[in-house]
C-alpha positions in Angstrom: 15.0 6.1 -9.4 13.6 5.8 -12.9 10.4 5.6 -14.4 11.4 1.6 -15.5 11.6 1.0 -11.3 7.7 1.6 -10.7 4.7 0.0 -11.3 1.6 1.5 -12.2 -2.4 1.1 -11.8 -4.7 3.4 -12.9 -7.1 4.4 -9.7 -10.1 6.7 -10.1 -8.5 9.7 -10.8 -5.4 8.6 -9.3 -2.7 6.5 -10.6 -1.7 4.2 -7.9 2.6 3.5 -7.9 5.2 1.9 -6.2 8.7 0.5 -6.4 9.4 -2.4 -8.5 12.4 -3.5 -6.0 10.7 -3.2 -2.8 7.3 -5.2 -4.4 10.0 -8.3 -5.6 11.1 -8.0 -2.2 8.0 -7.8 -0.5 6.7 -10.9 -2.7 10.1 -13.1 -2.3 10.7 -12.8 1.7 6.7 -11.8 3.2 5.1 -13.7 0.0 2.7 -9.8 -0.2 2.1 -9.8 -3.2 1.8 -5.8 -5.0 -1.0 -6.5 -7.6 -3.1 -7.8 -5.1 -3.2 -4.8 -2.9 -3.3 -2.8 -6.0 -6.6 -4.7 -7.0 -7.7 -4.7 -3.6 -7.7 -1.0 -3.3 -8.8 -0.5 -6.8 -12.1 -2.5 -6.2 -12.6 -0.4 -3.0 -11.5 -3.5 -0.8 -10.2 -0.9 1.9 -10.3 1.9 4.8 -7.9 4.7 5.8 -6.1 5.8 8.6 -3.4 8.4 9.1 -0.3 7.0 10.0 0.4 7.6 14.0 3.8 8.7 14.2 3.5 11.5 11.4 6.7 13.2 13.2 8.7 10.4 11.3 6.2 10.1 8.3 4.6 13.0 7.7 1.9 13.5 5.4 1.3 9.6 5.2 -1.8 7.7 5.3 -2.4 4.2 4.9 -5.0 1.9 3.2 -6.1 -0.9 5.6 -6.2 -3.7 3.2 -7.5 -7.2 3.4 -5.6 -10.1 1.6 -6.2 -14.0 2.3 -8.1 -13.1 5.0 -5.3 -11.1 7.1 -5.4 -7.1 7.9 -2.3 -5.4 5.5 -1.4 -2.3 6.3 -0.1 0.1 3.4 1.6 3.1 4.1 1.4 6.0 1.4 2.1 9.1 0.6 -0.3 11.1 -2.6 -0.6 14.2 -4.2 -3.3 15.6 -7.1 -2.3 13.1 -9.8 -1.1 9.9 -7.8 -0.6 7.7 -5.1 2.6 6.1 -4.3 2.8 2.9 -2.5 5.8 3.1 0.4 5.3 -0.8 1.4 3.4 -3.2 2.5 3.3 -5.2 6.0 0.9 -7.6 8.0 -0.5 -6.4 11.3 -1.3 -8.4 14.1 -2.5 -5.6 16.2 -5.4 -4.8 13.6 -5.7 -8.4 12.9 -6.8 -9.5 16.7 -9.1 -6.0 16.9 -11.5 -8.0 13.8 
């Protein structure tokens, strides 16, 4: 995967990446858009968890996000220079516990 198949926001002292594909996907079939979550995160709009089954994704956390008044959850992975994005789904589990 290339550098042209990311998109990019600058973070604190992380940049903040993910997959151009997966973000058209995301925005054509569960209408998520990327840039919000991006903003949303950038502005602070967000908590953490660790990601419960890190036996299948380890070293993942996840930013709980809130768009258009529903609970996103965003799975990533980071390191000392970035943050990279893995996708981005609705949760109705974190959604009822509000």
């Amino acid at each position: 995967m290339g550098l042209d198949n990311k998109q990019v926001c600058i973070y604190s002292v992380y940049m903040i990446e993910w997959d151009k594909q997966k973000a058209e996907w995301l925005l054509s079939e569960r209408g998520i858009d990327m840039e919000k979550i991006a903003n949303a995160i950038k502005s602070g709009n967000y908590k953490t968890a660790v990601v419960p089954n890190q036996n299948d994704h380890p070293e993942q956390e996840m930013f709980l996000v809130e768009i258009d008044d529903y609970i996103h959850c965003v799975p990533f992975v980071k390191n000392r220079e970035k943050i990279f994005i893995k996708t981005v789904f609705r949760s109705r589990k974190l959604q009822k516990r509000r």
